[in-house]
KEKE-3310 file (N, C-alpha, C; in steps of 0.2 Angstrom, whole numbers, plus 5000, padded with zeros to 4 digits):
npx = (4821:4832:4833:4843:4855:4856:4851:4856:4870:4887:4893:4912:4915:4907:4913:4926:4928:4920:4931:4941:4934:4934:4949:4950:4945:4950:4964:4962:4958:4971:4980:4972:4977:4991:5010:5019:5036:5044:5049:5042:5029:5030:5031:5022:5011:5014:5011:4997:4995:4998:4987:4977:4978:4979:4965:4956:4954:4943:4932:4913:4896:4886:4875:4879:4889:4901:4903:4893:4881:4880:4873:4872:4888:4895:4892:4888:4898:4902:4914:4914:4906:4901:4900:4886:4883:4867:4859:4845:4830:4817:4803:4799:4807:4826:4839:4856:4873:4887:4904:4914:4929:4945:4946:4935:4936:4932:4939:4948:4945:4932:4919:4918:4906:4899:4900:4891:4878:4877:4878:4865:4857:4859:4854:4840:4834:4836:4829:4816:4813:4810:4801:4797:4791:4786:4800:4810:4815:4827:4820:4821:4833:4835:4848:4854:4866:4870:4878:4896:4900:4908:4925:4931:4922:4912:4899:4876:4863:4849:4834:4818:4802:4792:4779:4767:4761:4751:4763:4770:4784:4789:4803:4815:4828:4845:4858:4870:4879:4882:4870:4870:4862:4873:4867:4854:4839:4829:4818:4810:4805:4802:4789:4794:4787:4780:4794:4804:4817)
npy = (5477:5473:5460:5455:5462:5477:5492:5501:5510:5501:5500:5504:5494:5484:5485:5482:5471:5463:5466:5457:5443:5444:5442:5432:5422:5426:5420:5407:5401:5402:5395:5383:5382:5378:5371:5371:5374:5365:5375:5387:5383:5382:5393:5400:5391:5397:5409:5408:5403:5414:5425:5416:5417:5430:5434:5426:5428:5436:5429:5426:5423:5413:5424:5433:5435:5441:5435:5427:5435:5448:5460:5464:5461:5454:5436:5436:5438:5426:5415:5403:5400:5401:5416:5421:5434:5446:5452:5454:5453:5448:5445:5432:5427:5427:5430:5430:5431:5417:5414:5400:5399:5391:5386:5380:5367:5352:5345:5342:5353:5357:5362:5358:5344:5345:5356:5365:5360:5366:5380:5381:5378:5389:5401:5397:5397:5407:5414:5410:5413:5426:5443:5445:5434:5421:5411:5398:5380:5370:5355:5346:5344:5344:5338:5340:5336:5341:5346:5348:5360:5373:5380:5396:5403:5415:5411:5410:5412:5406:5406:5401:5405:5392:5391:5389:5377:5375:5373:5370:5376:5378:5378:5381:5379:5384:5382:5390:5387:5400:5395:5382:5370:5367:5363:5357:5361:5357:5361:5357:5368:5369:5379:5386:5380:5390:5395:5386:5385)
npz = (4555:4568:4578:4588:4590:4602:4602:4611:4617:4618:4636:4640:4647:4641:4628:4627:4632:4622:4610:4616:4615:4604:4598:4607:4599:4586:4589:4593:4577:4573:4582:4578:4566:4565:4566:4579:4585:4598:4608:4606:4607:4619:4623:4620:4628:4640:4642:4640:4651:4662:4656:4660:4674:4677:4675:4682:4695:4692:4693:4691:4697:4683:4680:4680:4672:4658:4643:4632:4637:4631:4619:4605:4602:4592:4590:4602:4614:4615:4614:4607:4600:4582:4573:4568:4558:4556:4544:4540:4547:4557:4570:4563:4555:4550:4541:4537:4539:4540:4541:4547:4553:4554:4566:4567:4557:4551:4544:4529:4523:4524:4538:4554:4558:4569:4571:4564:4569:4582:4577:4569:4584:4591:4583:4580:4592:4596:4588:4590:4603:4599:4597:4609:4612:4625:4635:4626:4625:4617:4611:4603:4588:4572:4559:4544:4533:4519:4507:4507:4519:4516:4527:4530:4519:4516:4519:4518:4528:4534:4543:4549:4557:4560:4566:4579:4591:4606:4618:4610:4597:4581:4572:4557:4545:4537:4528:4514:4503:4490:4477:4484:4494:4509:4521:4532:4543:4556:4569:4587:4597:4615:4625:4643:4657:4671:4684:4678:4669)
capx = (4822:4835:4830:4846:4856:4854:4851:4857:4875:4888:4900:4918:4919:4909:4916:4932:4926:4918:4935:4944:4931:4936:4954:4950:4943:4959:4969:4959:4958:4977:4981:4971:4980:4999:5011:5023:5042:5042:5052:5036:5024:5030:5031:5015:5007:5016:5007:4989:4994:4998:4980:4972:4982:4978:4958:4954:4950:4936:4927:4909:4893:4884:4869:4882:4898:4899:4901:4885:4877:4880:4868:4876:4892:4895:4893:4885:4905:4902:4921:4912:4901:4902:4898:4880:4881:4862:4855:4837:4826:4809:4800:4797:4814:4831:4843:4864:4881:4893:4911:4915:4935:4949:4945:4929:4940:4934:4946:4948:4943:4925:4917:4918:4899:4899:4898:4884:4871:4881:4875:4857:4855:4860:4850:4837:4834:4836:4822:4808:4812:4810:4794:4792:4787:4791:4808:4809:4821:4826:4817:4826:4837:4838:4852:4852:4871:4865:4885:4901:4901:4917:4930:4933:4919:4904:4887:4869:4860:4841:4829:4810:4799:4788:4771:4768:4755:4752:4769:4778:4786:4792:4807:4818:4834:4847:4866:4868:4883:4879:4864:4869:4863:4876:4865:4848:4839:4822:4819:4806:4805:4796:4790:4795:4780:4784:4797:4806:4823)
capy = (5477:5469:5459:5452:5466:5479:5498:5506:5511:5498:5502:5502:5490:5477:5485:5480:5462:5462:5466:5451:5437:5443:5442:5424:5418:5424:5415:5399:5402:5403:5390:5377:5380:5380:5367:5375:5371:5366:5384:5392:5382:5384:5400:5400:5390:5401:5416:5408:5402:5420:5426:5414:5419:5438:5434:5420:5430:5440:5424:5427:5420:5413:5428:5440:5434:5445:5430:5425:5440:5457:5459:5470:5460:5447:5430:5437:5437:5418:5413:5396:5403:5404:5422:5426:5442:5448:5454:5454:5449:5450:5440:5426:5424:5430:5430:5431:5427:5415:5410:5397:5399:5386:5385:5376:5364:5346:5340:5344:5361:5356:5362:5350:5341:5349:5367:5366:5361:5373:5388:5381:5379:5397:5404:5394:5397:5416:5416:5405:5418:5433:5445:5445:5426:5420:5410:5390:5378:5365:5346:5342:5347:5337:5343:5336:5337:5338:5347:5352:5366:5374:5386:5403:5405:5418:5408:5413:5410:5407:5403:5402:5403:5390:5390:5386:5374:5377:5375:5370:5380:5373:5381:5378:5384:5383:5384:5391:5391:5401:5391:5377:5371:5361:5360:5362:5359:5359:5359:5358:5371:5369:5385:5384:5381:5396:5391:5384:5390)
capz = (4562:4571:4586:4592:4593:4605:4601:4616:4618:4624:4640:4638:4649:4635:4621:4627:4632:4616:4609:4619:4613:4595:4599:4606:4589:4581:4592:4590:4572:4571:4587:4575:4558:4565:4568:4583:4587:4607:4611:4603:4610:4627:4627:4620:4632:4646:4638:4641:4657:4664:4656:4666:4681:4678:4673:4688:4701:4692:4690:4694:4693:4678:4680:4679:4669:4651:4639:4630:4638:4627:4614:4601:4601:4589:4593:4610:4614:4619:4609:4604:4595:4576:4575:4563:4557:4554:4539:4539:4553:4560:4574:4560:4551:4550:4535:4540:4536:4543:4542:4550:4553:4555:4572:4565:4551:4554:4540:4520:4520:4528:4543:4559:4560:4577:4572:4561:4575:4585:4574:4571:4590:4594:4578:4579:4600:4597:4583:4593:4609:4599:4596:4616:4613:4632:4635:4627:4624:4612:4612:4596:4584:4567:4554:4537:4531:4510:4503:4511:4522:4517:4531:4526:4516:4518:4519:4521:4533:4533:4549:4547:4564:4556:4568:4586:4593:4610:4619:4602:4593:4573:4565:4551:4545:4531:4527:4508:4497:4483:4478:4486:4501:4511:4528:4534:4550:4559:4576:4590:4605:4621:4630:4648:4663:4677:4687:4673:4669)
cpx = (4827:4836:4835:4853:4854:4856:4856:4865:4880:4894:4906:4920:4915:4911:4924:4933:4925:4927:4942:4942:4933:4943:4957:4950:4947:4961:4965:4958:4966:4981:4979:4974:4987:5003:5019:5031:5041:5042:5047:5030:5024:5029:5025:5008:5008:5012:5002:4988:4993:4992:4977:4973:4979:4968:4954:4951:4943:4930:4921:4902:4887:4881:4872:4888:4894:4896:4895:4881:4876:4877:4873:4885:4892:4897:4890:4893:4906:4908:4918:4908:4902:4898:4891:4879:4873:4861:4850:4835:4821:4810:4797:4802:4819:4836:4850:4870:4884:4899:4913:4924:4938:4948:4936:4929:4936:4939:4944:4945:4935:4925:4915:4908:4895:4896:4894:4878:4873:4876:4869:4855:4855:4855:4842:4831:4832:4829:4818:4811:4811:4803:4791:4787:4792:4797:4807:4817:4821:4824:4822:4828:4840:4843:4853:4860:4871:4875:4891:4900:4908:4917:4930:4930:4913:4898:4882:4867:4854:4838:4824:4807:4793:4780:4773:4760:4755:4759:4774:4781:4791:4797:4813:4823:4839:4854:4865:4876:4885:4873:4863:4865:4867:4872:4859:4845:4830:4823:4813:4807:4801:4794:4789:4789:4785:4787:4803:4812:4826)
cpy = (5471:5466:5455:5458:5473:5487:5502:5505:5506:5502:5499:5496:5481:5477:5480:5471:5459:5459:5461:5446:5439:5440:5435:5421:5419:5419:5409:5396:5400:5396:5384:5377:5380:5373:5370:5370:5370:5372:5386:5391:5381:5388:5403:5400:5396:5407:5415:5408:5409:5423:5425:5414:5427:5438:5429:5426:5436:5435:5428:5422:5418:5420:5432:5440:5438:5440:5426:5432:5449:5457:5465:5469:5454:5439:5432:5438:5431:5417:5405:5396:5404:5410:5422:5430:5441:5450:5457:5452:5452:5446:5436:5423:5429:5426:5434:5430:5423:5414:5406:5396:5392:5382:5378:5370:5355:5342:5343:5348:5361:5358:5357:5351:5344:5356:5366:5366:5365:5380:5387:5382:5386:5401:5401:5396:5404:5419:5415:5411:5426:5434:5443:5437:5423:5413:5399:5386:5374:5358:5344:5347:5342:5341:5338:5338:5337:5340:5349:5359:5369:5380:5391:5404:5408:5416:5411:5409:5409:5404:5406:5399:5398:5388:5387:5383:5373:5379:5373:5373:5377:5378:5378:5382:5380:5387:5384:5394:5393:5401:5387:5375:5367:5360:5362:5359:5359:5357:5362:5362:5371:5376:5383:5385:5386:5390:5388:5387:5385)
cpz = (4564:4577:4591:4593:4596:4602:4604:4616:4621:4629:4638:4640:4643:4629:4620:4628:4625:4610:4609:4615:4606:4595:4599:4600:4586:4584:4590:4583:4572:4576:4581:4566:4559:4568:4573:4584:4594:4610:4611:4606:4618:4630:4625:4625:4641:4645:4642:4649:4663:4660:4660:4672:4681:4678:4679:4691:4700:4690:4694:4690:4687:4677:4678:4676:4660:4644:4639:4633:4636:4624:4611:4600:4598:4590:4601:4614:4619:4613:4607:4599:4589:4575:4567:4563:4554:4550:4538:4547:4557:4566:4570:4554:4550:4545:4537:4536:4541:4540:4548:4549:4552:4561:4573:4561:4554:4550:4530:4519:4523:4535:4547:4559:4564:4576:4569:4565:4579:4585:4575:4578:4591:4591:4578:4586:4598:4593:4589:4601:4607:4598:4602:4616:4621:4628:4632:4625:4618:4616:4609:4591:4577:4559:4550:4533:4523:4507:4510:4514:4522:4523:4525:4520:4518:4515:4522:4524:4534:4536:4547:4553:4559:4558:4576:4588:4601:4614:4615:4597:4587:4571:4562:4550:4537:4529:4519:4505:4492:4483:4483:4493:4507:4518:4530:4540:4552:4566:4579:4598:4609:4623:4637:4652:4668:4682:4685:4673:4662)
residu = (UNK:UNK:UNK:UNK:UNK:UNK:UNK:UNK:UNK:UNK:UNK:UNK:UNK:UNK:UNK:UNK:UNK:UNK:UNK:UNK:UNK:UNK:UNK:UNK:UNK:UNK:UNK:UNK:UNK:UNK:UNK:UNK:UNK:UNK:UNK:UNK:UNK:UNK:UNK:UNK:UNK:UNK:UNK:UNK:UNK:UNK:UNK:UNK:UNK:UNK:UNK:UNK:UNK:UNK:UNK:UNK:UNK:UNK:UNK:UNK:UNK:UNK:UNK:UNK:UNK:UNK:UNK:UNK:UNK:UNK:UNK:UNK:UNK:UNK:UNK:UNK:UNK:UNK:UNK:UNK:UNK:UNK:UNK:UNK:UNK:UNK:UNK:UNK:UNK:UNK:UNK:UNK:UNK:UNK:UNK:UNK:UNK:UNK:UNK:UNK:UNK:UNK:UNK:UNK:UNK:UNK:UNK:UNK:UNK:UNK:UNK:UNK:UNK:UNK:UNK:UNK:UNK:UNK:UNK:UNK:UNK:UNK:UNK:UNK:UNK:UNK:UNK:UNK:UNK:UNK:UNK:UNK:UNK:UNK:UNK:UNK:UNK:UNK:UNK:UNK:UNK:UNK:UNK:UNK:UNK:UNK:UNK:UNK:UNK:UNK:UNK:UNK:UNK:UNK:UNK:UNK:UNK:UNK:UNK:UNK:UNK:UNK:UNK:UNK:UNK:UNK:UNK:UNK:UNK:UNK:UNK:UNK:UNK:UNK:UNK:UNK:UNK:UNK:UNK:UNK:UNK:UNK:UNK:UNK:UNK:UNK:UNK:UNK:UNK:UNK:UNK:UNK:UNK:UNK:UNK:UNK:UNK)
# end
């Protein structure tokens, strides 16, 4: 069973969105491994600039903007998001893949520090809220950096809902390349009192 994407059909109008936020991720991908001549980067910059001139006026708000809100498109089509492909997954653990691009690089072929709690947060959130458990957040987030997480490599994934005591919910998580494991995580989620948001 797959509990973070969504069965039903998507509209054209987030397939297409969907297809944008991937398009970003190239470009951010590409934008961070390049060193531009000014010409290039001018004309560059003028590019983004007119996007953001043609996309402005459809701001709307949070409740009802697309990004982070599609289910069934990779990464939620939030463009910060390092994208977990699904695998496995129940209401008590979920097994993926990631790559973590260029766009991710902290330096020497490694993934920036940043994006590894990143992914855990996102993955980690999305378990502890599934199987119809109501809505919590993160308390804490402790990440264990054990080997290198290398770019442009496909690593597994592996979150375990690890029990819940009243409003606490325990899980556990694990970046894997190969065998190895170059990062692992636990963390404590609250469930929200009504009212809560």
């Amino acid at each position: 069973m797959d509990i973070w994407n969504s069965d039903r059909q998507l509209s054209a109008e987030e397939s297409e969105f969907g297809r944008l936020s991937d398009a970003l991720r190239v470009l951010q991908d590409t934008i961070s491994g390049v060193r531009l001549p000014v010409e290039v980067a001018a004309r560059a910059r003028q590019g983004m600039e007119e996007l953001t001139g043609l996309m402005k006026s459809y701001s709307v708000p949070e409740a009802v903007q697309a990004s982070g809100r599609i289910p069934g498109i990779p990464g939620r089509a939030q463009a910060l998001l390092p994208v977990v492909h699904v695998d496995e997954a129940d209401e008590l653990r979920l097994v993926g893949h990631v790559t973590f691009g260029r766009y991710y690089l902290g330096g020497f072929g490694a993934a920036h520090g940043g994006a590894i709690p990143l992914m855990f947060d996102e993955m980690m959130g999305r378990l502890s809220n599934a199987g119809g458990r109501p809505m919590a957040r993160t308390a804490y987030l402790n990440v264990n950096f054990r080997n290198i997480t290398p770019i442009d490599v496909r690593l597994r994934v592996e979150i375990l809902f690890g029990g819940e005591e009243g409003r606490k919910r325990h899980i556990t998580g694990a970046i894997y390349d190969g065998e190895t494991v170059t990062a692992d995580a636990e963390a404590l989620f609250i469930t929200l009192l009504p009212g809560q948001r």
